[in-house]
C-alpha positions as CSV (number, residue, x, y, z in Angstrom):
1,X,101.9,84.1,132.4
2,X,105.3,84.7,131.0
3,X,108.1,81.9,129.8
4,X,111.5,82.5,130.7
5,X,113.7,81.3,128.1
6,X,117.2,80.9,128.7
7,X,119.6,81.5,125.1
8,X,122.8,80.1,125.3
9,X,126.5,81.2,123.8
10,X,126.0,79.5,120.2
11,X,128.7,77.3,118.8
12,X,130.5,80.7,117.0
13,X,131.9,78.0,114.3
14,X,134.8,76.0,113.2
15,X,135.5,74.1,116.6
16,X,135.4,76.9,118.9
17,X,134.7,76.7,122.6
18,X,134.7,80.0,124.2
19,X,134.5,83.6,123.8
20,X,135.0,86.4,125.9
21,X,132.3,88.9,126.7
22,X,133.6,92.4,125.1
23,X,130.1,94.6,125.6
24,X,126.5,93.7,126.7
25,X,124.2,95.6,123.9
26,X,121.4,95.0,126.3
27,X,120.6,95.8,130.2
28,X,118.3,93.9,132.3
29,X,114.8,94.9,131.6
30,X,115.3,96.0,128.4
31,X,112.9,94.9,125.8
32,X,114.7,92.9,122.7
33,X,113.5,92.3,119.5
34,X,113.6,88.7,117.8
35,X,117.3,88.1,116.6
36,X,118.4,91.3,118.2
37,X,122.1,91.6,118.9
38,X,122.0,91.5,122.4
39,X,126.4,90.7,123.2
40,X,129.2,91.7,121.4
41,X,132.0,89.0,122.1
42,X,135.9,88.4,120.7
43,X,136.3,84.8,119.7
44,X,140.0,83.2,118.7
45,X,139.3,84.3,115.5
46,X,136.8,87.5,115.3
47,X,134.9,89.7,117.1
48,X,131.0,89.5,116.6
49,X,128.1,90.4,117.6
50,X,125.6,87.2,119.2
51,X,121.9,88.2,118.0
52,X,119.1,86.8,120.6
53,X,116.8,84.4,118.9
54,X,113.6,85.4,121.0
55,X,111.7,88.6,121.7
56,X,110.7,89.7,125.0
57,X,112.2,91.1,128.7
58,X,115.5,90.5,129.5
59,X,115.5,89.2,132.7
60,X,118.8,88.3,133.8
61,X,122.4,88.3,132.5
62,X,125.6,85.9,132.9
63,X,129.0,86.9,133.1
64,X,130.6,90.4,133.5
65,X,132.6,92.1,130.7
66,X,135.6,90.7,130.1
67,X,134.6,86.9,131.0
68,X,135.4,84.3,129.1
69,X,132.6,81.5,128.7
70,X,132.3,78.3,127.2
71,X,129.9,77.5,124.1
72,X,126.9,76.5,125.6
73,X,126.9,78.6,128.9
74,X,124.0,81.1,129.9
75,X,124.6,84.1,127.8
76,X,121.1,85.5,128.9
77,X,117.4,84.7,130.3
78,X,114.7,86.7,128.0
79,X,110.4,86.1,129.3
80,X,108.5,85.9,126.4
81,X,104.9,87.2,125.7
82,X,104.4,89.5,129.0
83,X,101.9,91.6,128.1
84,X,102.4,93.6,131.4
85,X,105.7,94.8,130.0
86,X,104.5,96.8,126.7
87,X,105.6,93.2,124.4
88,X,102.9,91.4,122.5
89,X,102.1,88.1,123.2
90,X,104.5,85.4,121.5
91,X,102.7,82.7,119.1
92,X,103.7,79.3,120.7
93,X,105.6,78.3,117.9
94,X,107.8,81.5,118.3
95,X,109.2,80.3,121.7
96,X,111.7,78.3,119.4
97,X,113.6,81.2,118.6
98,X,114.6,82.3,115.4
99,X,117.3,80.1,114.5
100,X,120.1,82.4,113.9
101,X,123.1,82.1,115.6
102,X,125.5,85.1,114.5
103,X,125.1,88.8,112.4
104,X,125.2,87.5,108.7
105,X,124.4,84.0,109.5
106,X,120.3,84.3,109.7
107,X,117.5,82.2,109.0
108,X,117.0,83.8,105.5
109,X,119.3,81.8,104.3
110,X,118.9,78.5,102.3
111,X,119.5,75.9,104.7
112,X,121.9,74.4,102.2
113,X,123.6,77.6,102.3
114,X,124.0,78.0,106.1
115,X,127.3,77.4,107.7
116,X,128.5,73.7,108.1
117,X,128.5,72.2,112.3
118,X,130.8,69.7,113.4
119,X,129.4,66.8,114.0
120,X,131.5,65.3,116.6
121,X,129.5,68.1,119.1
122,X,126.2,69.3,118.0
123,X,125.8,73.1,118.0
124,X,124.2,74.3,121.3
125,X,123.3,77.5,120.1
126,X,119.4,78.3,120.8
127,X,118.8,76.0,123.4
128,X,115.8,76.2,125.4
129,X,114.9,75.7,128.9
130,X,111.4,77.0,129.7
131,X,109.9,77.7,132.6
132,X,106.7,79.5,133.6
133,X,106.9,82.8,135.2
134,X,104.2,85.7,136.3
135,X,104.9,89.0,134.0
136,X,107.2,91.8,135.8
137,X,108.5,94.8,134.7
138,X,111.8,94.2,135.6
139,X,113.7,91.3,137.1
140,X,117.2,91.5,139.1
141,X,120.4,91.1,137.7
142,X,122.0,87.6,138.1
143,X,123.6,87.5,141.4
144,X,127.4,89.0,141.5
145,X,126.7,91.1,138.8
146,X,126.8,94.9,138.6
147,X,123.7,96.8,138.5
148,X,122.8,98.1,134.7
149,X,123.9,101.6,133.8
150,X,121.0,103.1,132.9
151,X,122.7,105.1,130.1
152,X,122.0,103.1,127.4
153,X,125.0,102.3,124.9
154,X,128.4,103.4,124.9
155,X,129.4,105.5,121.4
156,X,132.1,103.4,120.5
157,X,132.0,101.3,117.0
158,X,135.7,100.4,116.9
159,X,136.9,97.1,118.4
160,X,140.5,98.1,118.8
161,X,139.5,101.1,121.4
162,X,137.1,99.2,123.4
163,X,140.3,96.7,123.4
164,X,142.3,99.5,124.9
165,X,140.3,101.1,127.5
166,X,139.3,97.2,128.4
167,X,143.1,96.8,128.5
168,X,143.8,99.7,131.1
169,X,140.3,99.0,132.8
170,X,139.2,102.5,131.8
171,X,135.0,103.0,131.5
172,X,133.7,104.5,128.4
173,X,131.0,105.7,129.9
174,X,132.8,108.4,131.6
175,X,134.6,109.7,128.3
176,X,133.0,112.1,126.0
177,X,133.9,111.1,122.7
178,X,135.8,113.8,119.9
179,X,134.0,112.2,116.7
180,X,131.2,113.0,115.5
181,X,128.0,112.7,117.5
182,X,129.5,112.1,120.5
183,X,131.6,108.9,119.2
184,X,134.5,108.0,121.3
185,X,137.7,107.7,119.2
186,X,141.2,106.2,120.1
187,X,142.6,109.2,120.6
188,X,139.9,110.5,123.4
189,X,141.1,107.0,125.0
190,X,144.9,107.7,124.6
191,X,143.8,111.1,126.1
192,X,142.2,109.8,129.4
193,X,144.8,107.3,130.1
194,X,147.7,110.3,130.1
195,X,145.4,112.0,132.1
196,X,144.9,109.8,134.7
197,X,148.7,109.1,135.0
198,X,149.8,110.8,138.3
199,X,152.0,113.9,137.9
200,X,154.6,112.3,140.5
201,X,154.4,109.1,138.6
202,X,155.4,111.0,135.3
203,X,157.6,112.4,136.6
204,X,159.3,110.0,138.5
205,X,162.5,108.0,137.1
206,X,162.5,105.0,136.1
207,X,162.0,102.0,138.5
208,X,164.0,99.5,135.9
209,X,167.0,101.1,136.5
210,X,167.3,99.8,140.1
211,X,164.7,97.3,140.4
212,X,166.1,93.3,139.5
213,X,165.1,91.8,136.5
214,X,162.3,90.0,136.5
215,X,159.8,87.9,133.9
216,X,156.3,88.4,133.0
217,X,153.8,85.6,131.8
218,X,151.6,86.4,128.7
219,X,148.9,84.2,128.4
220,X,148.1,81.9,125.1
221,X,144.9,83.1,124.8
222,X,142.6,84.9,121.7
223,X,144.3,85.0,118.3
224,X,147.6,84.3,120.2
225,X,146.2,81.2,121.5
226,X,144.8,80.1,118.3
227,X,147.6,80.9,116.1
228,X,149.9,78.8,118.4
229,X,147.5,75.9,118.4
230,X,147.6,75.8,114.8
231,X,151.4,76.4,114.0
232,X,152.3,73.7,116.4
233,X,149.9,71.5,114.6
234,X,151.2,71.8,111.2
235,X,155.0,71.1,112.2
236,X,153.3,68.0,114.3
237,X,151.3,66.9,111.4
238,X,152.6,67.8,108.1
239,X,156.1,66.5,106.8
240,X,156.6,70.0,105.3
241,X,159.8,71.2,102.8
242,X,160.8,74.3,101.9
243,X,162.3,75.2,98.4
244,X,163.3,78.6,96.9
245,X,163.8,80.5,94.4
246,X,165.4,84.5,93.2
247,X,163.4,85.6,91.0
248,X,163.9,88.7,88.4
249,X,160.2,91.1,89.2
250,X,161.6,93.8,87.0
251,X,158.9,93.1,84.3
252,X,156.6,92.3,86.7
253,X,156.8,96.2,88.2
254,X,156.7,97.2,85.1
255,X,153.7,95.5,83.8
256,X,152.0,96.8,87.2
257,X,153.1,100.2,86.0
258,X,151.3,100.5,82.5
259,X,148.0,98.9,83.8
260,X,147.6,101.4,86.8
261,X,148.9,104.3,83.8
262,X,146.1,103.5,82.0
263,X,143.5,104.7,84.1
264,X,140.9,102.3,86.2
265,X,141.2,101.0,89.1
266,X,144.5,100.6,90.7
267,X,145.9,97.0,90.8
268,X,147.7,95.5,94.0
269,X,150.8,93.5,93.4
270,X,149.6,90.8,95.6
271,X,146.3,90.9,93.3
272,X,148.8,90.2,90.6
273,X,150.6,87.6,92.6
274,X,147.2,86.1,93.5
275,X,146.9,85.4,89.6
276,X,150.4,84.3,89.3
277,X,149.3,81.0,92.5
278,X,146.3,80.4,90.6
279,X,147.6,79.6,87.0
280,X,150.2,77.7,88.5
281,X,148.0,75.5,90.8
282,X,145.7,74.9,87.7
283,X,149.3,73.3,86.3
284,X,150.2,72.0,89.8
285,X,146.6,70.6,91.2
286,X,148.2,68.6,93.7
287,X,149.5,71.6,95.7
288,X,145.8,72.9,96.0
289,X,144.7,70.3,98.5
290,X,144.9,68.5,101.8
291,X,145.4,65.1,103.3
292,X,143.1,63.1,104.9
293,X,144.9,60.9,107.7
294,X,142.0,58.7,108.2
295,X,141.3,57.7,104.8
296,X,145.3,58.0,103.5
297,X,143.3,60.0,100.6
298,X,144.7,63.3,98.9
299,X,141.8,65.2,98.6
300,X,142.4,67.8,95.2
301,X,139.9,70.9,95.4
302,X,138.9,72.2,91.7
303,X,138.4,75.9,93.0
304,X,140.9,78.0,95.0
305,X,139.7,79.8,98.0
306,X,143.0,81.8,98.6
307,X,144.2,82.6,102.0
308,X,147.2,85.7,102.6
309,X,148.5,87.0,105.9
310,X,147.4,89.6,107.7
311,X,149.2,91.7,110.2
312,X,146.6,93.2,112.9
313,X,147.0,94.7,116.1
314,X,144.8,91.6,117.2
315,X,147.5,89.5,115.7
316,X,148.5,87.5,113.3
317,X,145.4,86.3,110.9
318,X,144.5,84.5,107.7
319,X,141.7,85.6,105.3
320,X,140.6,83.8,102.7
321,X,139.6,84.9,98.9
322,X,136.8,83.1,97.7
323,X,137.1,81.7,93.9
324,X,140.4,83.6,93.6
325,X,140.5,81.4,90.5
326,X,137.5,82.7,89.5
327,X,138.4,86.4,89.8
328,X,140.6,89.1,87.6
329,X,143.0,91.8,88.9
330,X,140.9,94.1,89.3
331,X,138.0,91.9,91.6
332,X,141.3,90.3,93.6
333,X,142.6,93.8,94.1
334,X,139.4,95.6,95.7
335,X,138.3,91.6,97.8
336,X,142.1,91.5,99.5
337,X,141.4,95.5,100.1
338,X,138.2,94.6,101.7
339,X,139.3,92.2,103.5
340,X,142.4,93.8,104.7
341,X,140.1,96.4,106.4
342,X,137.6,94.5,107.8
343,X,140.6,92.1,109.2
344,X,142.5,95.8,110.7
345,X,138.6,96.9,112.5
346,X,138.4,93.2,114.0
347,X,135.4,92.3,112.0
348,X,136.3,89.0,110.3
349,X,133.6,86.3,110.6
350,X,134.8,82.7,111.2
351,X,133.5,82.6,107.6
352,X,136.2,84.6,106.4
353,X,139.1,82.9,108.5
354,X,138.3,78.9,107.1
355,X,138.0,77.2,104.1
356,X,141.4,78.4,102.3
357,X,143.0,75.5,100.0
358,X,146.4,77.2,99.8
359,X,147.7,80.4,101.3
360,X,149.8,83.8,100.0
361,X,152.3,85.1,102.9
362,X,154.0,88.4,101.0
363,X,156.3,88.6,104.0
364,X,158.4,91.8,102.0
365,X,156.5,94.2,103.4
366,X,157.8,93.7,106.9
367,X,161.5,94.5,105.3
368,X,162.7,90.9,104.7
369,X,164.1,89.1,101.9
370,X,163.2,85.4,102.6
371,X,161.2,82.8,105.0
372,X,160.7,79.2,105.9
373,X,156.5,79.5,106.4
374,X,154.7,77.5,108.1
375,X,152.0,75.8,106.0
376,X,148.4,76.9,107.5
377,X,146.8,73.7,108.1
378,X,145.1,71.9,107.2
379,X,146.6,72.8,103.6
380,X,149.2,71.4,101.9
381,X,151.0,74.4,100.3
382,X,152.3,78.1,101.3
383,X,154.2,80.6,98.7
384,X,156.2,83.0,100.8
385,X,157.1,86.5,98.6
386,X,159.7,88.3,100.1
387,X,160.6,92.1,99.5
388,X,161.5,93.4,96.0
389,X,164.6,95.4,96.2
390,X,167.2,96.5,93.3
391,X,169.9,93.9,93.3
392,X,173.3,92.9,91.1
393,X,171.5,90.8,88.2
394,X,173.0,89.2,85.2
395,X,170.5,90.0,82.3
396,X,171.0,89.7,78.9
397,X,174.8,88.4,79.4
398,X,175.6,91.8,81.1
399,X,175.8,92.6,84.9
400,X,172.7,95.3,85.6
401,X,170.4,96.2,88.6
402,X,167.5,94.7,88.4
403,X,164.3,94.3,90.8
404,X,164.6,91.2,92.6
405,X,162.6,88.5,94.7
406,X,163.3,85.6,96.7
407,X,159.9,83.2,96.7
408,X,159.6,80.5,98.9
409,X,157.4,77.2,98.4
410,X,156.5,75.1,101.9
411,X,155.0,72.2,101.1
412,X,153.2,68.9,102.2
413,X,156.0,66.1,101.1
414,X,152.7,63.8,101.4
415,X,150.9,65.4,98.5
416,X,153.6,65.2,95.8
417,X,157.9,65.4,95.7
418,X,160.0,67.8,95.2
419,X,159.5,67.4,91.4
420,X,156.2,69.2,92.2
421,X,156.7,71.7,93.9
422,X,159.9,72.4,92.1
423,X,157.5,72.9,88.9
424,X,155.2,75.0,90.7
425,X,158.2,76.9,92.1
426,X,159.8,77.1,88.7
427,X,156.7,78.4,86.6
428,X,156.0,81.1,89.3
429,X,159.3,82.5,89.1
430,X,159.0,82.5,85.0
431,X,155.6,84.7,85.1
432,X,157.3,87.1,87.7
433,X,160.5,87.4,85.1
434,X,157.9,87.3,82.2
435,X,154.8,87.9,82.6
436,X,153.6,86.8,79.3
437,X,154.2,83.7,80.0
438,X,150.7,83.8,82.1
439,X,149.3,85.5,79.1
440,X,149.9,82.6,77.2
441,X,148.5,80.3,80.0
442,X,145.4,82.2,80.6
């Protein structure tokens, strides 16, 4: 006899509730390994990949691609020690499952190292409902679902081109992919979907000229969704001001300059901007912290997880640099680099996205001079960088053209005055101008 146990979509972390189903890993009668990743699904804030706590059959699945579910839906049934089926028998005490709930997030870990759960809703991930079951070699699909392709798993490792052919409801499995072994690229997407344009269509003009003009909706939903949420809960929340300041960079650039002449590893300017927010909160503690309504406390953190925007084509998202204060220019250089790219392939973990204390927006590369951010709650502060350009500069008593910056400081009028941030504000602009002035800090 076999026991079907049903594994539920885990709590993915951080308060979220649902996920939508990108890519089953797994067919019906497949045989899965304990912890094996069995869904790949996009979350508000990543996309990963759901490991199945229990090894046996897959019997049935729930939910087609491209359906969004609610934490603590039926992601899967799995029947556990069938010997009929090729799997060893499961000890009793395995029927539990494994305990790990997302890639990266296993049982290995210390319990006091694992990810921290709400408590207001207990996680549901791993839940259990056991019933007994004769052994089969293969069980039916869960009704109103397709039938399981039978050619086993699409060569596609990229999120952002499973996202496009999802898009324009093209199948993988009928592409043949350009890259090597057989993997399917975004370009052999962008290929099939000019290819099944219809010459007429292409050809055709344009129906805007002569059709009326009309309105779309765009749903709030994904990063989207979650990046509204959250903006609209800072300005509802936080009594935020904005200060700013033009700042001379032209030492700055050229500081940058000799260390990347001098051979090693390049250094970013934000890296160097990153050491700029840290000395200056280590002045200014009160800006590296958040409020907490219920307890009318200030809550001051003494380390700096540092949080910088990131434009993806999933979106607007936020980062974070672990023990930025910890680091030198050379470790924050290569972390935001990593993270950068694992942010542009859509392979954040919620562990990446939570946790900042105070956030980084260098807003100058999109072409603009200055902002009013918006503070990323639940922090208190955000320094906005905007583009350095030459500029009319009085320096030394005499008009020149210097490289200048306009830096902008959002802050939580809760956590301290304009004194503060003014400070803060003030000594950030003196270690862009002179950059020994962090030297002497340090």
């Amino acid at each position: 006899m076999a026991q079907v146990l049903e594994f539920k979509l885990p709590d993915l972390g951080e308060g979220l509730t649902e996920a939508e189903i990108v890519r089953w890993l797994v067919q019906v009668g497949d045989v899965v390994a304990v912890d094996q990743p069995v869904v790949e699904v996009e979350t508000a804030k990543a996309m990963v990949e759901v490991p199945c706590p229990y090894g046996g059959v897959v019997t049935a699945r729930f939910g087609e691609e491209g359906t969004e579910l609610p934490v603590g839906a039926p992601l899967i049934t799995v029947a556990v020690g069938a010997p009929a089926t090729g799997v060893p028998d499961v000890p009793a005490k395995s029927a539990e499952g494994s305990g790990n709930v997302l890639v990266g997030y296993g049982t290995s870990e210390a319990p006091a190292r694992r990810r921290r759960v709400r408590s207001a809703r207990p996680a549901p991930a791993a839940t259990v409902t056991v019933t007994a079951a004769p052994a089969a070699p293969a069980v039916p699909e869960a009704p109103g679902l397709p039938a399981a392709a039978s050619d086993g798993p699409v060569p596609v490792i990229s999120p952002l081109v499973r996202r496009l052919a999802r898009e324009n409801n093209l199948d993988l499995r009928e592409l043949t992919g350009s890259g090597p072994e057989g993997l399917i690229l975004r370009a052999d997407v962008e290929k099939a979907l000019r290819a099944a344009v219809p010459e007429d269509r292409a050809t055709a003009p344009s129906p805007l000229s002569t059709a009326p003009v009309g309105s779309r909706r765009v749903p709030l939903k994904g990063v989207r969704g979650a990046v509204a949420d959250k903006l609209s809960r800072s300005r509802r929340e936080i009594p935020d001001a904005t200060c700013w300041v033009d700042a001379d960079a032209t030492e700055l650039m050229r500081a940058r300059a000799a260390m990347n002449a001098s051979g090693g590893s390049k250094i970013a300017l934000i890296a160097l901007l990153a050491r700029i927010c840290t000395a200056a909160l280590a002045r200014f503690p009160e800006l590296n912290s958040t409020v907490d309504p219920s307890a009318r406390e200030v809550v001051q953190f003494d380390h700096v997880h540092l949080g910088f925007a990131a434009q993806t084509e999933r979106g607007l998202v936020v980062p974070v640099v672990r023990d930025a204060h910890a680091r030198d220019a050379e470790g924050l250089t290569a972390e935001f680099a990593r993270l950068t790219e694992v942010a542009r392939d859509g392979r954040l973990t919620p562990a990446d996205l939570t946790g900042g204390t105070f956030t980084l927006n260098n807003y100058g590369v999109f072409g603009v001079d200055g902002s009013t951010p918006i503070i990323n709650h639940p922090e208190a502060a955000m320094l906005g960088v905007g583009r350095i350009v030459p500029k009319p500069w009085v320096h030394d008593g005499e008009l020149a053209v210097r490289q200048v910056v306009q830096l902008s400081l959002t802050f939580d009028h809760r956590v301290c005055d304009g004194g503060t941030a003014g400070g803060f504000l003030r000594y950030v602009a003196d270690c862009v101008e002179q950059p020994a002035v962090l030297l002497r800090t340090l």
